[in-house]
C-alpha positions as CSV (number, residue, x, y, z in Angstrom):
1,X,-4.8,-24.5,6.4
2,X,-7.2,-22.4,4.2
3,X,-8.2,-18.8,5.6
4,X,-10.7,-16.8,4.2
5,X,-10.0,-13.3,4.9
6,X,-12.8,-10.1,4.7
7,X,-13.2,-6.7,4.4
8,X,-15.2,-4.1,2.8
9,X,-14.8,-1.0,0.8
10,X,-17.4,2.0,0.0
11,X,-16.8,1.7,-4.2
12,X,-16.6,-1.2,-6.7
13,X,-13.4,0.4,-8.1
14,X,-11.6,-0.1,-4.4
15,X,-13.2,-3.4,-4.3
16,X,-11.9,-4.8,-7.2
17,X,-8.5,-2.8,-6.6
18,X,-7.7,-4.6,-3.4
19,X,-8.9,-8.2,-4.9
20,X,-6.5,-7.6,-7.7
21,X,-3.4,-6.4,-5.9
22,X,-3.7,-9.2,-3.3
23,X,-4.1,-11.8,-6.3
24,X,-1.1,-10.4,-8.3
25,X,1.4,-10.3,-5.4
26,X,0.5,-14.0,-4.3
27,X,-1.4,-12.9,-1.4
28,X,-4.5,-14.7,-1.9
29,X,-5.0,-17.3,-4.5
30,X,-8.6,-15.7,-5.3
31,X,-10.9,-13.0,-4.2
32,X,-14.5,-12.4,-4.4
33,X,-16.6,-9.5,-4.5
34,X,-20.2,-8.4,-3.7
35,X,-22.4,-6.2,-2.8
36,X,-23.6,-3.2,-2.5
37,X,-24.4,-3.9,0.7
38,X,-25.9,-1.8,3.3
39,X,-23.6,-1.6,6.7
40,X,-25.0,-0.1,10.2
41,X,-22.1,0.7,12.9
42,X,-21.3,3.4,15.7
43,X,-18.6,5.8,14.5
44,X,-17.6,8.9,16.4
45,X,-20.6,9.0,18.8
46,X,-22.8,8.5,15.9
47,X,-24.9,5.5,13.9
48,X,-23.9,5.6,10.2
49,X,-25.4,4.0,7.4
50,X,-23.2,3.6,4.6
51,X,-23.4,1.3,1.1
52,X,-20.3,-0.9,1.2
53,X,-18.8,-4.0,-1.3
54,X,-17.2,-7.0,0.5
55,X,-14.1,-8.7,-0.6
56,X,-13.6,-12.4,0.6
57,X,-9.8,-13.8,-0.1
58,X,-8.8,-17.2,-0.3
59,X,-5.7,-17.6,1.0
60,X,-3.6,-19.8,3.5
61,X,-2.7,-19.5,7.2
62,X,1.4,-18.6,6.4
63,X,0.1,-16.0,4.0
64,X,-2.3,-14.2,6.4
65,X,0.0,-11.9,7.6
66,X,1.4,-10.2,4.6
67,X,-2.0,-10.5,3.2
68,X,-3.5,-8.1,6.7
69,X,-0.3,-5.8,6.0
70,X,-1.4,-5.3,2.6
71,X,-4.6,-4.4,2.8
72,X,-3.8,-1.7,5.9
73,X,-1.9,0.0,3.9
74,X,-3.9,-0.2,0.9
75,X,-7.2,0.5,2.6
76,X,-8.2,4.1,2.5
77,X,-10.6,3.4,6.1
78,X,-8.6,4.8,8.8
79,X,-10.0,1.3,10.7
80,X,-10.5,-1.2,7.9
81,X,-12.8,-4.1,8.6
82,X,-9.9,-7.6,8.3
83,X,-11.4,-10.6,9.7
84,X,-10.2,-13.6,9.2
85,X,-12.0,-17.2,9.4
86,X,-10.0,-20.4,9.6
87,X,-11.7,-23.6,6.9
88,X,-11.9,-26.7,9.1
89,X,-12.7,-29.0,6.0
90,X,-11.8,-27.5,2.2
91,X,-11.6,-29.6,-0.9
92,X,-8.4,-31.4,-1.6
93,X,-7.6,-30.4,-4.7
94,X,-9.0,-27.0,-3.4
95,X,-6.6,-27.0,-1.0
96,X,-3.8,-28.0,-2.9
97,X,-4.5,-25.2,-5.3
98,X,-4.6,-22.8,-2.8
99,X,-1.4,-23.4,-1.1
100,X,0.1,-23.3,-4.9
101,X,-1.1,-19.9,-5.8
102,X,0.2,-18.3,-2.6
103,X,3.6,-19.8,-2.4
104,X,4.9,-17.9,-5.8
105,X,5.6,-14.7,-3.7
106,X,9.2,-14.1,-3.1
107,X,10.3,-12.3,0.2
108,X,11.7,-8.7,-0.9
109,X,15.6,-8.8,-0.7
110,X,17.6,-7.6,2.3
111,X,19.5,-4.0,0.7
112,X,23.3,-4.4,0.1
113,X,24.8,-2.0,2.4
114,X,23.1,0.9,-0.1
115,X,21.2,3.3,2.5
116,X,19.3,5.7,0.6
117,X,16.9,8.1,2.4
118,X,13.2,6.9,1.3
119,X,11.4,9.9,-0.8
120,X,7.6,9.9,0.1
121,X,4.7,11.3,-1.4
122,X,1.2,10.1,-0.4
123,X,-0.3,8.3,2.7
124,X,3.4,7.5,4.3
125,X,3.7,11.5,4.8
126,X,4.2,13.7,7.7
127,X,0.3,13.7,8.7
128,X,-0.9,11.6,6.2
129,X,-2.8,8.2,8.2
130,X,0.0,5.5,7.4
131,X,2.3,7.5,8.7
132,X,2.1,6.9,12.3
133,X,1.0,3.6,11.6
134,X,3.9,2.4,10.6
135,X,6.7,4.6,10.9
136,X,6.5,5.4,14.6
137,X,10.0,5.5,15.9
138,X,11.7,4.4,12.8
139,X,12.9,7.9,11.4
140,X,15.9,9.9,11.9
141,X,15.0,12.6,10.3
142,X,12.1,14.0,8.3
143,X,12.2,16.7,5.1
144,X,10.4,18.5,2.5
145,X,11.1,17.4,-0.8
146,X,10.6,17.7,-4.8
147,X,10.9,15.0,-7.6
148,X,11.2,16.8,-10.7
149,X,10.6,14.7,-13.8
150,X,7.3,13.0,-13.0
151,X,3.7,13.1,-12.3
152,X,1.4,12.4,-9.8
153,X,-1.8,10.2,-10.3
154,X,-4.8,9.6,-7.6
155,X,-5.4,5.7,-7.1
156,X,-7.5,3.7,-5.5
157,X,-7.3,5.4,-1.7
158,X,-3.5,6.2,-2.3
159,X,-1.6,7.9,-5.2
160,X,1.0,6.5,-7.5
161,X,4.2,8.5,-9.5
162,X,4.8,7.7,-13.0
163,X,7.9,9.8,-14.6
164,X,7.1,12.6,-17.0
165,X,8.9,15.0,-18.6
166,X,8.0,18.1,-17.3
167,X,6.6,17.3,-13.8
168,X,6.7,17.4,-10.4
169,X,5.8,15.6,-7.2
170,X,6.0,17.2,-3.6
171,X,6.9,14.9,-1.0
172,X,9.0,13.9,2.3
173,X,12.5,12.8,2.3
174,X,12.9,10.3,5.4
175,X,16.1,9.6,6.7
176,X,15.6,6.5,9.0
177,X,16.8,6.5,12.4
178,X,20.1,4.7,13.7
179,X,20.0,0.8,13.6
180,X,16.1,1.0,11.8
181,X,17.0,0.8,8.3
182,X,17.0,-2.6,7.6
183,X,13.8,-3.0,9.6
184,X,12.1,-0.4,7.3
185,X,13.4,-1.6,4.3
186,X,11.6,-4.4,4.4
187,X,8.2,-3.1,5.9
188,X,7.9,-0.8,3.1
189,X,8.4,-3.0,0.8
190,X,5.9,-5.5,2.2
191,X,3.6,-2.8,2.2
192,X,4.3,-1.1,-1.3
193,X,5.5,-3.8,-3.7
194,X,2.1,-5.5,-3.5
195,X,0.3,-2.8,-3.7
196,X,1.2,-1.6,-7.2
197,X,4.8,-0.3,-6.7
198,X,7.8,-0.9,-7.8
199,X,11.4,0.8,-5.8
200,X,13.5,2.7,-7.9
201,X,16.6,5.0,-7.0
202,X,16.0,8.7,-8.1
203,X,17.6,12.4,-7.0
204,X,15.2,13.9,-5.2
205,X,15.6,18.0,-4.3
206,X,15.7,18.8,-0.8
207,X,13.7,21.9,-0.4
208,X,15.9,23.7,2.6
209,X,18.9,23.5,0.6
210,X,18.1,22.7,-3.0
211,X,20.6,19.5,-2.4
212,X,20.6,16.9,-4.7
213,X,20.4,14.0,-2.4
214,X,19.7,10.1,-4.6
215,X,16.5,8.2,-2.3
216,X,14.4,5.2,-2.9
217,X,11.3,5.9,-4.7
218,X,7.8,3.4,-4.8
219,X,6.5,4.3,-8.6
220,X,3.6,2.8,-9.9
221,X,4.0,-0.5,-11.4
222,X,3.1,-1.6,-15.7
223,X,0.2,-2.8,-14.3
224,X,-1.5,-0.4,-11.2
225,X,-4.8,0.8,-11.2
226,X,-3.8,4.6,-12.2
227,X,-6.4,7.4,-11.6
228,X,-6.4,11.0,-13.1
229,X,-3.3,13.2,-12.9
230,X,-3.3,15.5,-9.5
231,X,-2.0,18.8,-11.1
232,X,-0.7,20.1,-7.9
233,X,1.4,17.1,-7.9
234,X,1.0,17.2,-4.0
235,X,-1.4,14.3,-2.3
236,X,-2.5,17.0,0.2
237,X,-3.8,19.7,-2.4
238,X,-5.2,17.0,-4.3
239,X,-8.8,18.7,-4.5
């Protein structure tokens, strides 16, 4: 069955970002945008007005999930508008074309028995939004962190690493807690490889002890929508 699924974003650039990272992973087989439009809602006590683009996917009932997971985490609204409408009558060939173009997406492979710690750097952090989100009572153990040899780039609502001699990233190293690993291997790859990532393992410096400890790291794909260079090389002094 055919599901159209929409949200809204406040720039074209975000717009088009989330309508080309859910077509690329297989999420949706299309995605439209409009707009500006003008949206009125309550928000902390208060009635905001705020210029907003909508983005309408076309995708299919079985897909729907990873497609919601997707855009939560790539969504920079701390309550992104995802609703989702079910077709009752779609073209055939339509149809047939859309359940083509979203059944390309292979599931991310179970890890073989290689439990690095997961170096994070952006919205996943210690007091970052996604963090409680979906990391709740999955870590072990939380620390500072440094990956030398790269740079940090804003993107659209979250960053994205790129290696480069010379730089360096501030981050989190999470350890993740007894019996949760496979369980977060997986999420975090449904939520990063779609979204522009790709995992690689790198040596990451723990700042306590200056230890040398090798950890999974989500760097920006060929093709991700790369914003300019954050100097500080740390998401939170990103101004």
């Amino acid at each position: 069955m055919i599901v159209t699924v929409r949200t809204t974003t406040d720039a074209r650039a975000k717009a088009d970002a989330l309508a080309r990272g859910a077509v690329e992973a297989r999420l949706a087989a299309c995605a439209q945008i409009s707009g500006p439009v003008t949206s009125v809602y309550h928000w902390r006590g208060a009635i905001e007005t705020t210029e907003e683009w909508e983005v309408v996917f076309k995708t299919t009932e079985a897909r729907y999930p990873a497609l919601e997971s997707h855009l939560v985490a790539a969504h920079d609204y701390e309550t992104p508008e995802i609703l989702a409408t079910r077709v009752t009558r779609a073209g055939e060939g339509y149809a047939r074309w859309v359940e083509r173009e979203t059944s390309g997406a292979a599931e991310p492979e179970a890890p073989a028995h290689d439990e690095r710690p997961f170096f994070v750097y952006g919205t996943l952090r210690p007091g970052a939004y996604n963090h409680d989100r979906f990391l709740a009572g999955r870590i072990g153990t939380e620390a500072d962190a440094v990956l030398h040899g790269a740079v940090l780039h804003d993107g659209p609502g979250y960053p994205y690493v790129v290696p480069a001699t010379g730089g360096r990233v501030v981050g989190t190293l999470l350890t993740p807690a007894p019996d949760a690993y496979g369980e977060l291997f997986g999420l975090l790859d449904r939520l990063e490889l779609p979204a522009g990532y790709e995992r690689v393992a790198m040596d990451v410096v723990r700042t306590r002890d200056s230890a040398s400890v090798s950890a999974w790291v989500f760097l920006a794909a060929p093709d991700a929508p790369l914003g300019e260079v954050i100097e500080s090389g740390d998401w939170f002094d990103r101004s």
